[in-house]
Structure formats: structure tokens, C-alpha cells
Backbone bond lengths (Angstrom), bond angles and torsions (degrees), N, CA, C in turn:
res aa  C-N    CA-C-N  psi(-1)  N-CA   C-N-CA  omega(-1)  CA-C   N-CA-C  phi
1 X - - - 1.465 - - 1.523 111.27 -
2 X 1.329 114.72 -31.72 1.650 114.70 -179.27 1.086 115.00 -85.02
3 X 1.475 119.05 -15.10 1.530 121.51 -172.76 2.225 97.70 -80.94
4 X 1.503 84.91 -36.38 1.649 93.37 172.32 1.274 118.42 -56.80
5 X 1.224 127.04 -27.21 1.579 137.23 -150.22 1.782 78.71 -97.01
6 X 1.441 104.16 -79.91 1.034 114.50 -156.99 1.851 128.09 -39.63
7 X 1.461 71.57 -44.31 1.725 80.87 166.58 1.336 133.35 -63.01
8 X 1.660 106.04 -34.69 1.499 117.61 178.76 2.005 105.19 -67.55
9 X 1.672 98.48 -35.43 1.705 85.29 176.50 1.537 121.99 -59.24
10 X 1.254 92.66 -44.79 1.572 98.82 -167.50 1.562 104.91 -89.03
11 X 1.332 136.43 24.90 1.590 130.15 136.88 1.327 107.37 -84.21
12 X 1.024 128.55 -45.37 1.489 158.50 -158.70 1.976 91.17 -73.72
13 X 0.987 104.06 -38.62 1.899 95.00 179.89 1.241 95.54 -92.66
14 X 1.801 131.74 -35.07 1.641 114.36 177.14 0.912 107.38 -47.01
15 X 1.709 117.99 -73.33 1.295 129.54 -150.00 1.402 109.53 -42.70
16 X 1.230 112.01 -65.20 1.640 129.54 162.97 1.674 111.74 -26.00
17 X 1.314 106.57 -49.24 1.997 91.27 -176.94 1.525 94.50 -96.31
18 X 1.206 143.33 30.71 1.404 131.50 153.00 1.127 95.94 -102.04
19 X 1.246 128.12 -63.46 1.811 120.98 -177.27 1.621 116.48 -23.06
20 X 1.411 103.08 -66.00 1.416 129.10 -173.36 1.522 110.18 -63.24
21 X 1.451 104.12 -2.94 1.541 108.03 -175.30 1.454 82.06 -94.58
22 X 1.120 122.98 -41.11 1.552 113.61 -160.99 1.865 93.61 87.13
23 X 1.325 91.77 44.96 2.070 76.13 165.53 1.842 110.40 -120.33
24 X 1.660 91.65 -9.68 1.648 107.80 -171.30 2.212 101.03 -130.58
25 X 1.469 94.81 166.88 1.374 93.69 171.68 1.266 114.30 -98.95
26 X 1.274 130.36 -169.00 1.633 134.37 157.64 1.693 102.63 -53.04
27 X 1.347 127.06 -93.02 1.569 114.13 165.03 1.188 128.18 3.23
28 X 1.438 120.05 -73.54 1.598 118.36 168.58 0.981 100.44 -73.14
29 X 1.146 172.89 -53.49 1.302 140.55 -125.96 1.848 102.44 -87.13
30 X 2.118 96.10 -30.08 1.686 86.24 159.82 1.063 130.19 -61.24
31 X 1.278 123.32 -20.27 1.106 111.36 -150.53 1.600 93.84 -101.47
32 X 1.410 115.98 -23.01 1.322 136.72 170.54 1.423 97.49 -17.97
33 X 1.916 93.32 -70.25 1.453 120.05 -155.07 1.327 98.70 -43.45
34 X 1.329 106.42 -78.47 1.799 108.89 -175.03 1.076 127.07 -23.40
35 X 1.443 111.75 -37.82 1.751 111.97 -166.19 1.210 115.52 -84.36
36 X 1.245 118.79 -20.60 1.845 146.11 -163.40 1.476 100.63 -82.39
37 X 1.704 107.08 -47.77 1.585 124.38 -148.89 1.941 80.31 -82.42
38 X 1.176 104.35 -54.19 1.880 112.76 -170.15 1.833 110.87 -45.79
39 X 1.363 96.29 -44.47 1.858 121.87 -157.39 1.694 70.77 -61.80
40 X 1.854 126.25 -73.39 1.101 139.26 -120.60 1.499 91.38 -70.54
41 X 1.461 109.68 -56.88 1.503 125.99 178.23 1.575 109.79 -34.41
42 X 1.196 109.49 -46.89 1.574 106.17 -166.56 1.583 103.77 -93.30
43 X 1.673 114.04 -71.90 1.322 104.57 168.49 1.534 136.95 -89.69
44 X 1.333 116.17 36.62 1.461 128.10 -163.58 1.749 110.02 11.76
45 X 1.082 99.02 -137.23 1.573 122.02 -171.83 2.059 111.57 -23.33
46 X 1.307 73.97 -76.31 1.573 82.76 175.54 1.521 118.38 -63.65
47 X 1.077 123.29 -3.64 1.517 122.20 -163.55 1.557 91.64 -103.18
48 X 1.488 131.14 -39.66 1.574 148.55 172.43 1.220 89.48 -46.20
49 X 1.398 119.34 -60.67 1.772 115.12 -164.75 1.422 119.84 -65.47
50 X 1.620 104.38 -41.47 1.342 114.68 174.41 1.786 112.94 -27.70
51 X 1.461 102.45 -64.05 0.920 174.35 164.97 1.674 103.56 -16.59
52 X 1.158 104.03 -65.72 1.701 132.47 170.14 1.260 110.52 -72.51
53 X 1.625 118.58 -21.07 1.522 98.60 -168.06 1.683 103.79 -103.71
54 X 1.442 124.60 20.47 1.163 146.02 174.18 1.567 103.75 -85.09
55 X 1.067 107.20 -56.61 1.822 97.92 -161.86 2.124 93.39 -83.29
56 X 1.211 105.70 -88.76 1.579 111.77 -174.21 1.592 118.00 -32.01
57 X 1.601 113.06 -27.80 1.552 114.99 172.95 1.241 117.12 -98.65
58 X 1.417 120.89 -67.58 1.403 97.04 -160.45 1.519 93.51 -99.80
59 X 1.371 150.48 57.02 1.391 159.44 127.13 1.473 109.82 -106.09
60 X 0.855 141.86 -94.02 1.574 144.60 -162.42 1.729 106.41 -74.43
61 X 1.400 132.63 -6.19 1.318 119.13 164.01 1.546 87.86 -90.04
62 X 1.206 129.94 -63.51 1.371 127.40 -144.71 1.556 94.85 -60.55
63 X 1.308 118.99 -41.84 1.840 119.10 -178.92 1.627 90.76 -70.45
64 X 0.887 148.52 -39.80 1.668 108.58 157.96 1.042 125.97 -94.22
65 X 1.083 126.74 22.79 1.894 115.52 151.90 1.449 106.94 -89.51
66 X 1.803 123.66 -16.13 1.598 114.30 162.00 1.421 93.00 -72.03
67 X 0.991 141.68 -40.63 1.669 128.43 -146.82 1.562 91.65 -66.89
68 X 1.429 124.70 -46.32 1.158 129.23 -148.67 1.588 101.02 -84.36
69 X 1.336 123.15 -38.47 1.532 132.50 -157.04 1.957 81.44 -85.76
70 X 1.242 141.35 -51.42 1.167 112.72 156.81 0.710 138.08 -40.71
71 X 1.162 145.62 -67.26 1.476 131.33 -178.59 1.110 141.08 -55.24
72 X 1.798 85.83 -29.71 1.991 100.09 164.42 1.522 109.89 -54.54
73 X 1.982 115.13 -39.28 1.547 112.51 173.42 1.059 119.26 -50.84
74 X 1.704 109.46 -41.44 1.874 106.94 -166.39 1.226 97.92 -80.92
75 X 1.261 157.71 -19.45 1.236 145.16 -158.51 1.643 100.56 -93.87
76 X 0.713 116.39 -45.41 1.866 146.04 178.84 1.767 89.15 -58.84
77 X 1.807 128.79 -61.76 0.923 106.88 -162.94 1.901 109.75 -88.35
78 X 1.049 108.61 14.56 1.883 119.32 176.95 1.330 106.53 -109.37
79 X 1.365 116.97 -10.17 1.853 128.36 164.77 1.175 111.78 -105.37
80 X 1.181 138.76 -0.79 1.572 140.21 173.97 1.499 102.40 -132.71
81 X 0.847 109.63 -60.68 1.633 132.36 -153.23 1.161 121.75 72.06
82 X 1.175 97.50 76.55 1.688 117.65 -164.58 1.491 89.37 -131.32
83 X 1.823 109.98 133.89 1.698 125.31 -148.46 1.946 83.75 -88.75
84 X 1.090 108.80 130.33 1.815 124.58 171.44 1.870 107.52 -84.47
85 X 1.455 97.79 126.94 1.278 85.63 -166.26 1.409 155.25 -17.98
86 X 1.243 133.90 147.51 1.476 125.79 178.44 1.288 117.65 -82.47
87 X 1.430 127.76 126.62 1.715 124.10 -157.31 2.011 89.38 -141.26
88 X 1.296 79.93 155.67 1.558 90.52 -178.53 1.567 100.13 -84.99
89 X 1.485 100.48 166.03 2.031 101.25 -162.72 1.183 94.74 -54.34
90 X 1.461 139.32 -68.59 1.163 143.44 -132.50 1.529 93.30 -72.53
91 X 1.201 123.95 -12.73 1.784 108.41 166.70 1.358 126.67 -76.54
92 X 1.427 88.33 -39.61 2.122 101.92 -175.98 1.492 100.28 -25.03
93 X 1.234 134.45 145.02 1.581 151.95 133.27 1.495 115.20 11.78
94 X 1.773 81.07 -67.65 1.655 89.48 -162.83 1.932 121.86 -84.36
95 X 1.439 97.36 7.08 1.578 146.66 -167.58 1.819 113.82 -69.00
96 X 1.931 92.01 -50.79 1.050 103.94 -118.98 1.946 89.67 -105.26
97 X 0.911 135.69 137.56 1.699 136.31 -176.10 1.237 108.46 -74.75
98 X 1.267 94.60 146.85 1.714 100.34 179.12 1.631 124.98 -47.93
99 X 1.231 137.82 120.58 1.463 133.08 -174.67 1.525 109.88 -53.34
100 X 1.214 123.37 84.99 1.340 124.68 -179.14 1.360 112.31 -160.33
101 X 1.381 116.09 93.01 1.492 134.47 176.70 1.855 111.01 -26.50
102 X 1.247 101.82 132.43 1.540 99.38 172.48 1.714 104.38 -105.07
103 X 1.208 120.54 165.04 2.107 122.90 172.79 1.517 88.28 -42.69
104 X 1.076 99.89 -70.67 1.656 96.63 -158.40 2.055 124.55 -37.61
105 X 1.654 94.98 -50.17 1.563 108.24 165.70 1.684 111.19 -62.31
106 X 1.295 113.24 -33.07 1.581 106.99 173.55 1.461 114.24 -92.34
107 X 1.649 134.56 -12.68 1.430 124.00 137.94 1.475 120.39 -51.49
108 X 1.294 119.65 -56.31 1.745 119.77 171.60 1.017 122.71 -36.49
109 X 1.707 122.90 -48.57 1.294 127.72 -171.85 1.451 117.29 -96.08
110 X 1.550 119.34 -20.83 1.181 134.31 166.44 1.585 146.05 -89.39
111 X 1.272 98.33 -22.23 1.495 138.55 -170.97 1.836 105.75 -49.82
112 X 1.294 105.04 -54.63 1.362 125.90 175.21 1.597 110.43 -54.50
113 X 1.511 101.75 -78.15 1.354 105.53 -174.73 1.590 124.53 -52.98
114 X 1.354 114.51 -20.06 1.503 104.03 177.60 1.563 93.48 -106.60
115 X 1.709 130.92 32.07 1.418 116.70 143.16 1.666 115.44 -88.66
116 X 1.563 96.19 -32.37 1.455 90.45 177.47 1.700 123.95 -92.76
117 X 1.572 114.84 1.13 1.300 118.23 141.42 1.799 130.48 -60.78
118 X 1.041 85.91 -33.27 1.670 86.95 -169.37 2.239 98.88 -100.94
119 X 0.959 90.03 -8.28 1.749 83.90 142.98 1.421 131.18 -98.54
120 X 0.899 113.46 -25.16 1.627 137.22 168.67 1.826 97.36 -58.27
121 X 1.085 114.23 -51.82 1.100 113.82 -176.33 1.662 117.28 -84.05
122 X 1.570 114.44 -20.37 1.414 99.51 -159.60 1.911 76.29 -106.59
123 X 1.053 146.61 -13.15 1.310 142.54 -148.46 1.247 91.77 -130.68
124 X 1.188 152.65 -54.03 1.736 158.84 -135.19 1.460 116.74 -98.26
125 X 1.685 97.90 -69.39 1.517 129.05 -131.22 1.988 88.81 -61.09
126 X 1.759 78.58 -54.94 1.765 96.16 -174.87 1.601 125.80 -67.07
127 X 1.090 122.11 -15.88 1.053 137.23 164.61 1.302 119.99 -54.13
128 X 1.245 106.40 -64.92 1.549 135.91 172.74 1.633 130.07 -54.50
129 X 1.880 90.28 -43.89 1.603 100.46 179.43 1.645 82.22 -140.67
130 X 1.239 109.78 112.38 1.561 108.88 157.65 1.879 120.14 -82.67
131 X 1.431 87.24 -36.39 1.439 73.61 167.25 1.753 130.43 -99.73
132 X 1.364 125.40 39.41 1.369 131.80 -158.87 1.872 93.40 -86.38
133 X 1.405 126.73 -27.18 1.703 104.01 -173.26 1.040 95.09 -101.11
134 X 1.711 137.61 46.82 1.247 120.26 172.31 1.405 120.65 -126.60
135 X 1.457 100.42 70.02 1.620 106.90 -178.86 1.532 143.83 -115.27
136 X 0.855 160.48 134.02 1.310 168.06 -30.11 1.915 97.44 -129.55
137 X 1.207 103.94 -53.92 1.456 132.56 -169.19 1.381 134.65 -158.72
138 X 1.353 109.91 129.40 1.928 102.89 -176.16 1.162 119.59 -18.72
139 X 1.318 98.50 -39.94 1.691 91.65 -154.66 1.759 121.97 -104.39
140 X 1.524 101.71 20.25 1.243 119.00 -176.01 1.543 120.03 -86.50
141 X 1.608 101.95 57.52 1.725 120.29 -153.56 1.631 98.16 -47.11
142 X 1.010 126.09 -60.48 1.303 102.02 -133.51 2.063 99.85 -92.72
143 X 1.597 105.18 -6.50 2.113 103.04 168.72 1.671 75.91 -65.20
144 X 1.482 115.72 -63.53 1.075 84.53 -165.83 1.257 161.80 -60.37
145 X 1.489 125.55 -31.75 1.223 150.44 158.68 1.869 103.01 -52.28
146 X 1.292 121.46 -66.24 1.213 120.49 -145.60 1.603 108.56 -84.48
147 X 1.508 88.67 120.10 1.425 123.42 -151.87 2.057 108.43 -78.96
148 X 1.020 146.60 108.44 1.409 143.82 -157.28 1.920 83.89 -113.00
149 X 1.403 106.91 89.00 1.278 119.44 155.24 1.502 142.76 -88.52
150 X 0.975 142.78 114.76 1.614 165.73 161.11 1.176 91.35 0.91
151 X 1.566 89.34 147.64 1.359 100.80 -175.09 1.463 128.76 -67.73
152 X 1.388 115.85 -8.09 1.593 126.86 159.84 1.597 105.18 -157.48
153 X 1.235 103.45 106.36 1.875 105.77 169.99 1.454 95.21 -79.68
154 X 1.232 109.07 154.72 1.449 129.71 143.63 1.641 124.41 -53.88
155 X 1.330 80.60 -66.25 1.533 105.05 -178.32 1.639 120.72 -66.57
156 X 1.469 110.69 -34.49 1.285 134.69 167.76 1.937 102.96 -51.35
157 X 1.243 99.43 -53.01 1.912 108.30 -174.69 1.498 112.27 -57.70
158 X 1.321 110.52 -63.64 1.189 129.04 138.81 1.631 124.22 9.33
159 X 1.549 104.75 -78.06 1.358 114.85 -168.69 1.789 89.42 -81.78
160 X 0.996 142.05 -22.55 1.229 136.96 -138.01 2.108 95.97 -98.86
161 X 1.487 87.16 -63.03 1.354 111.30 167.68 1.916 126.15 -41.67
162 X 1.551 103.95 -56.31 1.394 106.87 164.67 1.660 116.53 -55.35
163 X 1.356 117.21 -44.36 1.606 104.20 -171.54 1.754 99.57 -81.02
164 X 1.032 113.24 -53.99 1.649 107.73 163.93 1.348 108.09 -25.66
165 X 1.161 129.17 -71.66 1.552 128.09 178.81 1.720 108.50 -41.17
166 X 1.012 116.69 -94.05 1.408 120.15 149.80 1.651 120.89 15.20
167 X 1.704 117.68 -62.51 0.860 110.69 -172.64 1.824 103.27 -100.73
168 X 0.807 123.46 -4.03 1.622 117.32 -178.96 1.709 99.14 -94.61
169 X 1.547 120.13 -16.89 1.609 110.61 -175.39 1.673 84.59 -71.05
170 X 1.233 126.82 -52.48 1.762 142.61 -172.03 1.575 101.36 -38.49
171 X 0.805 115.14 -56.44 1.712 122.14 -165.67 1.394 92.76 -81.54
172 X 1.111 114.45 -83.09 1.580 126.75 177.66 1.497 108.11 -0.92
173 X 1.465 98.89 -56.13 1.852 112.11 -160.15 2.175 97.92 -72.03
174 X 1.539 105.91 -63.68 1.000 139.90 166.54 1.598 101.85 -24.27
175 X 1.038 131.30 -103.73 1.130 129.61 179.13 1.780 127.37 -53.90
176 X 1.193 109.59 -10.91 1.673 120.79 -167.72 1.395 90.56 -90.28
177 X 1.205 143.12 -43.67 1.136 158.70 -166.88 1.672 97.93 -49.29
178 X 1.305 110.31 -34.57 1.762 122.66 -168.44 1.636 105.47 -79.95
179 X 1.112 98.94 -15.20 2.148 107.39 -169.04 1.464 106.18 -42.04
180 X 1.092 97.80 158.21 1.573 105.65 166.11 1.503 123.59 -137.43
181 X 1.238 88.27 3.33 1.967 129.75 158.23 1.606 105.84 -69.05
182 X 1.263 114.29 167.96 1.303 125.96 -173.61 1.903 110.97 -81.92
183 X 1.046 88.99 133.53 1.766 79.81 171.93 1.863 118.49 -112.16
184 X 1.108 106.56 118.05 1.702 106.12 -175.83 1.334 122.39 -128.50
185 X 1.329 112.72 156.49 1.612 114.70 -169.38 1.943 106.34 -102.74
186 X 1.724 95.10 127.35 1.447 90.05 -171.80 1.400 119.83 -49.90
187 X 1.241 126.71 -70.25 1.377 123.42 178.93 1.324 110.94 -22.24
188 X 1.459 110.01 -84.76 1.636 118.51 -149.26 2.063 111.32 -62.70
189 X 1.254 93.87 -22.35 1.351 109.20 178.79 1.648 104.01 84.86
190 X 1.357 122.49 42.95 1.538 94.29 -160.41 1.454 94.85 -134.66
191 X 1.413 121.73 143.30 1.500 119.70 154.80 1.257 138.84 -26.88
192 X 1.262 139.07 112.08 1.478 128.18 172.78 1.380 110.55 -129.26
193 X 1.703 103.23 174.54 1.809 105.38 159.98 0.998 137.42 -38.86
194 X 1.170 156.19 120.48 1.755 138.30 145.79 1.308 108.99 -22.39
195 X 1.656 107.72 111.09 1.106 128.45 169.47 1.179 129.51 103.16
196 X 1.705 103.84 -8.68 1.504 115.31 169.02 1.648 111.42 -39.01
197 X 1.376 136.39 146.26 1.380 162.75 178.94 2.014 85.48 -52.15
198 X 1.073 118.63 104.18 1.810 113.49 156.02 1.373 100.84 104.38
199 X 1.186 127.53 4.69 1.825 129.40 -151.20 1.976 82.53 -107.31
200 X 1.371 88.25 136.21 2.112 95.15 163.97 1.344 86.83 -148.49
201 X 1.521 96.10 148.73 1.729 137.73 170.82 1.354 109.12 -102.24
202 X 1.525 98.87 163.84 1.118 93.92 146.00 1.472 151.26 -77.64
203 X 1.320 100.01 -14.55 1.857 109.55 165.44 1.357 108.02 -74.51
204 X 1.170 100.37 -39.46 2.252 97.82 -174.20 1.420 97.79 -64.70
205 X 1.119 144.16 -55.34 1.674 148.55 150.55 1.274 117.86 3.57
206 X 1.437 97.98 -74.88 1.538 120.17 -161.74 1.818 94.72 -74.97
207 X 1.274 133.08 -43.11 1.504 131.54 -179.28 1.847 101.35 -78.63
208 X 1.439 132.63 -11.69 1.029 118.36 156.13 1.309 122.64 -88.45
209 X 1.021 113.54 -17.15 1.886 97.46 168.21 1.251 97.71 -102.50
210 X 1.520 144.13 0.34 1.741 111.19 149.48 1.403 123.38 -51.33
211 X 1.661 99.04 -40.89 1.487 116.32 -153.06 1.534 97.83 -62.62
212 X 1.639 116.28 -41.84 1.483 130.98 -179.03 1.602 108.52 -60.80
213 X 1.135 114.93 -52.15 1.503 127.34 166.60 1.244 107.83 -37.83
214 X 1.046 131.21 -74.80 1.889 144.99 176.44 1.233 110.07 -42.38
215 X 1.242 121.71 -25.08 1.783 130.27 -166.72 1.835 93.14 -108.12
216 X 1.120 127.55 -40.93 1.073 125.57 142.29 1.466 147.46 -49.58
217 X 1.110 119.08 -14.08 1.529 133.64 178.61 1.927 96.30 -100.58
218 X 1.534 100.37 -59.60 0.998 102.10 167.70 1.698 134.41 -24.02
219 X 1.437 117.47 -48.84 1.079 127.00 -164.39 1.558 89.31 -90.64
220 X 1.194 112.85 -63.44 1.812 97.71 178.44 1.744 120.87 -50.51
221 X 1.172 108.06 -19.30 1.325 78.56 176.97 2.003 110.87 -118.04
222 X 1.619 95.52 37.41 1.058 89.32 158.00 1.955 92.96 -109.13
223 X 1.051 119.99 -10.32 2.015 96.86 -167.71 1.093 69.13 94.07
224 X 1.712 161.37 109.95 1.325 141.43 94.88 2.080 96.81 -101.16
225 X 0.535 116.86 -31.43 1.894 129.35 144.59 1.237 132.85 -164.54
226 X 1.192 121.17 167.48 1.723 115.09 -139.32 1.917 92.29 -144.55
227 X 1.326 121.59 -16.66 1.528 99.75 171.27 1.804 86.59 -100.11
228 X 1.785 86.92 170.77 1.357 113.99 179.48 1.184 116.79 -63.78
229 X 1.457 129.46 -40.68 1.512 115.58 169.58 1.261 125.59 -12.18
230 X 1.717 97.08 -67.05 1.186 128.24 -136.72 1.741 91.69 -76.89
231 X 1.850 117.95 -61.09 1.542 118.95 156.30 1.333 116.54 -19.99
232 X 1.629 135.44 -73.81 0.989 125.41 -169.48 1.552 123.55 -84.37
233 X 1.196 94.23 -10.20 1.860 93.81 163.50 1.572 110.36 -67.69
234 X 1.683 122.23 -32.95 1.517 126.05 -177.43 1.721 102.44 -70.77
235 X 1.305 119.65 -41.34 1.685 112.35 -170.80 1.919 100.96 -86.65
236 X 1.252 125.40 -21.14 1.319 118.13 162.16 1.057 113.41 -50.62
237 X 1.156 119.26 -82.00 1.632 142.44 -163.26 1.694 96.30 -51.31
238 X 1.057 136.81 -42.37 1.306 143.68 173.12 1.503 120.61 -53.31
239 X 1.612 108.32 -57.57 1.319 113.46 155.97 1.281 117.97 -40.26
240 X 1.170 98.09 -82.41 1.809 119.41 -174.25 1.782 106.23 -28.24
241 X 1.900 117.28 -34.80 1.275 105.43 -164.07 1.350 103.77 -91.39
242 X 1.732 113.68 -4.86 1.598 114.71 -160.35 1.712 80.66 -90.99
243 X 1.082 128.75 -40.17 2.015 128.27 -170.58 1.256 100.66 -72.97
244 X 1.189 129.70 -2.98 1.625 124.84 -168.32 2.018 87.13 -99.80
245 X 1.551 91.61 -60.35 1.588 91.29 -173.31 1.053 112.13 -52.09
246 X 1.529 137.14 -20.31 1.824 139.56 166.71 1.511 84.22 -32.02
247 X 1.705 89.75 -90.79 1.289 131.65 -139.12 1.694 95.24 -43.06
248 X 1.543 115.51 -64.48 1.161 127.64 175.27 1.654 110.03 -24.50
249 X 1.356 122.09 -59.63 1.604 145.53 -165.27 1.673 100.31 -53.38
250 X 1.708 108.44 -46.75 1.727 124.59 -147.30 1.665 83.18 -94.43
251 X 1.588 125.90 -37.92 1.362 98.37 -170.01 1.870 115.68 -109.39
252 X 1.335 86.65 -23.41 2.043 83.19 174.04 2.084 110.95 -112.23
253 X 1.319 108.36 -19.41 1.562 96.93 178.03 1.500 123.66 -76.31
254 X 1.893 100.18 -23.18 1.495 84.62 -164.10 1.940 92.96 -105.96
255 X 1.427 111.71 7.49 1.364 106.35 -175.46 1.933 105.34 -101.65
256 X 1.106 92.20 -31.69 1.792 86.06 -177.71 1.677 115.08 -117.51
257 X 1.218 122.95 143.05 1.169 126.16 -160.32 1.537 114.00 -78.78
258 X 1.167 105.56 -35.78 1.510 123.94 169.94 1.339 119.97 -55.51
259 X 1.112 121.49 -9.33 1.584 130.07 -169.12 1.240 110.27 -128.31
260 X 1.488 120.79 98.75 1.107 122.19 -152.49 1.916 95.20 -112.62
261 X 1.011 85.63 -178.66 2.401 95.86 -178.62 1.137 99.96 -62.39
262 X 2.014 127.00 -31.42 1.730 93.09 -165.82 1.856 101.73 -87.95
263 X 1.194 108.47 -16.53 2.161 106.87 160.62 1.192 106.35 -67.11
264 X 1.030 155.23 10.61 0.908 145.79 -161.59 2.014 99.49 -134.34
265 X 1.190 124.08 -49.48 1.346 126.32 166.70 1.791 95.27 -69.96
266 X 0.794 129.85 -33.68 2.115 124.36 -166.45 1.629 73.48 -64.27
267 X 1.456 135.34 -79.28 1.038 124.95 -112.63 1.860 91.72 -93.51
268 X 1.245 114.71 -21.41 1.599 126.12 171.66 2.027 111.69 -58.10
269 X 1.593 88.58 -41.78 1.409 80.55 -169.31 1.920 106.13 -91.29
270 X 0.994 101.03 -17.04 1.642 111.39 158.99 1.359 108.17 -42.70
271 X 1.120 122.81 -56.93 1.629 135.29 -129.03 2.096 74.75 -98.58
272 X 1.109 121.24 -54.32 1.428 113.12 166.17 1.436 149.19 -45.94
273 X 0.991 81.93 -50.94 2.038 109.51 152.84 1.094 99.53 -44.60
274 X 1.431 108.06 -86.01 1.399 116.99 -168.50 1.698 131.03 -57.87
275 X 1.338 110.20 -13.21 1.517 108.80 171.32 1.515 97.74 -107.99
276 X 0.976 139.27 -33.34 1.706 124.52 156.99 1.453 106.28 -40.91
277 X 1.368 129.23 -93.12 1.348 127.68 166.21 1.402 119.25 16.15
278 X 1.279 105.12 -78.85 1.493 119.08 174.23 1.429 128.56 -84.23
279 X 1.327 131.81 -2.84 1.117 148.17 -177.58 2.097 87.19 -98.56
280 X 1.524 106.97 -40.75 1.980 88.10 169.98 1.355 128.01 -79.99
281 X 1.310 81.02 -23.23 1.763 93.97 167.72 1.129 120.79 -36.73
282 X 1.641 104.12 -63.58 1.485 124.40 -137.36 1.927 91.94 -92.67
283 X 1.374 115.82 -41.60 1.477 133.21 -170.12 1.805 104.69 -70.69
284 X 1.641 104.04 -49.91 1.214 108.08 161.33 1.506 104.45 96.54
């Protein structure tokens, strides 16, 4: 019951200082709540952080390292006159929507991870620790919250892997957009714009497996698992969901209208979850 309480405060105070930041709306910030309160419930402490390093890192750092790597172009191309990358319209500056998550973009990117939290919790948690919600007082956040997980969950990889995915497609896109490298779509094999729908570089590449790396270090050095399986089942499954979202982008986003980027991240970060999952399973 306190782990219930506890958790509901402390989504309930995020949600609240992102709103008030002005980084989310009323809408998200409900929907905020849920996902925060679910993550906390299943993987407490560490699962919040997981959790945290999705929105402030690889969204709002990576949108200013484009802000910044532009301007270094335009300044560079009014001192040389040397042409700053070629980007499809919907990238240009003046193009581009305010960086501010809607429910729907935080169901897409979130949706996953608090299914395999809240199995973790209704299938796992108790198994593992029967006595983990039994502490002193409501308000004793962090016995309560902080979660002492097995030496490789399934379900743990899973949750870890989907927002990792999630946040390296974010950066990936975000910063790749700046290349001055070629941008191409896997399937067709063919050259495109920076930023075309399905297109990876080599810079969007190289900033998605940091981002995976970081979400990976992350989890080891909280104890969310500690043999290697379990590590390289989280940067597989991560990969695997960022090459799916290519592929996904090049053959159903940019051909049918109905299928928009946040189906397209649900079914990417699925496909991550789910081969982490089973990739800890199977590795152990």
C-alpha cells in the first residue's frame, strides 16, 4: 500500500514540475502522471531515472546540440560560403514545432515501457522480494521505491531497452539531421535529404548507439542487472528497435497517410522490448 502511495506522490510532483516548467501541457502532464506512477510502481527509483534520462537527454540536449551545430553551419556558411546542409522542408527552422511532447508522442514512446513495468511488478517484483511494500511509513520514498532486482530480469531488459530505443531514435533523428555525410534509406539503397522519414547516417548512427550506451551504463550501475546477458540483451534489442524504426519509416510512414511517426515509434519500441526480453531470457 505505501509503495502505492508513494509512487502516486512522486509522479504527481514530476508531472507537476514539468508542467510548470512549461516543457509539457495539461494533457501530457496526465498522461505524464500515469507513466511515472506505472515505471515507479514496478521499477521504483531506478526505473524514474531510467526514465528521466529520456526526456532532458536525449530530447532537449540533443535539440540543442542541433540548435548549436546549426548555427556553427550558418556562420561557417556567411564566412566561407560554403552551402549548410540540405534538409527536407519539414526540417528547416522555421518548419519545425515547438519541442513539446504531446499524450499521444508520450504514449508512443512510453506505452511499452510501463507494460513491461507493470508486469515486473504484478508477475516479478513479489516473487523476488515478498517483503519490498512493507515499510515503516508513506512517506519513506526511497525503502520504498528502491527496487533490489535479480540478477537479470527479462522484463527488467525489456523496460530498459524500449525507452533506450525511444530515446536514441530522438537524438539519432535530432542531431543526424546536422550531417554533412550522406543520408540513405535502408531498403531502397538510395540517397536522400537529412531528415527524410527512414533515412540514417552516419552521425545519426554513431549518436544512437551512444544514447543506447548511456541507457546501458545506466542500468548497470544502478543494479537493475549485473551479468552480461542481461547488458547486451538491453543494447541489442535497442539497436534492433532503432533498424526496425528505419525500415518501418521507408516502407509504411512515408507511403501511407494513416501511419503516422507515433505508429511507427509504438511498434519500433515494441519490437525492442520484445527482443531484449527474450534475448535475456534466452542469454540468461
Amino acid at each position: 500500500m505505501y509503495r502505492l502511495l508513494d509512487a502516486g506522490l512522486v509522479a504527481f510532483v514530476l508531472a507537476g514540475l514539468a508542467w510548470s516548467a512549461d516543457l509539457i501541457s495539461i494533457p501530457a502532464a496526465l498522461f505524464g502522471f500515469v507513466v511515472a506512477f506505472i515505471i515507479l510502481l514496478g521499477a521504483g527509483v531506478p526505473g524514474i531515472i531510467i526514465l528521466a534520462l529520456f526526456f532532458p537527454i536525449s530530447t532537449h540536449l540533443s535539440h540543442q546540440i542541433r540548435l548549436w551545430r546549426e548555427k556553427a553551419q550558418i556562420r561557417e556558411a556567411e564566412a566561407t560560403g560554403a552551402q549548410p546542409p540540405l534538409v527536407v522542408e519539414e526540417e528547416l527552422p522555421q518548419k519545425r514545432p515547438r519541442l513539446s511532447p504531446d499524450w499521444k508522442q508520450m504514449a508512443a514512446n512510453g506505452a511499452v515501457g510501463c507494460a513491461f513495468a507493470l508486469a515486473y511488478y504484478l508477475f516479478d517484483v513479489q516473487f523476488w522480494h515478498p517483503g519490498l511494500t512493507a515499510a515503516s511509513c508513506p512517506l519513506a520514498l526511497w525503502r520504498n521505491l528502491a527496487t533490489s532486482f535479480p540478477a537479470s530480469s527479462a522484463l527488467i531488459a525489456g523496460l530498459v531497452a524500449s525507452l533506450a530505443s525511444a530515446a536514441a531514435d530522438t537524438a539519432s533523428h535530432e542531431v543526424g539531421v546536422t550531417t554533412r555525410g550522406g543520408t540513405y534509406l535502408l531498403i531502397r539503397r538510395q540517397r536522400v535529404l537529412a531528415g527524410t522519414t527512414g533515412g540514417v547516417s552516419v552521425l545519426g548512427t554513431s549518436v544512437m548507439l551512444l544514447t543506447v550506451l548511456l541507457f546501458v551504463l545506466a542500468a548497470w550501475l544502478m543494479h537493475m542487472g549485473t551479468s552480461w546477458g542481461f547488458l547486451v540483451a538491453i543494447a541489442a534489442g535497442a539497436i534492433i528497435g532503432n533498424a526496425f524504426d528505419s525500415v518501418l519509416g521507408e516502407l509504411a510512414e512515408q507511403r501511407y497517410k494513416a501511419w503516422g511517426n507515433n505508429l511507427t515509434n509504438l511498434a519500433s519500441t515494441a519490437v525492442a522490448g520484445l527482443a531484449a526480453c527474450g534475448l535475456a531470457a534466452w542469454l540468461g
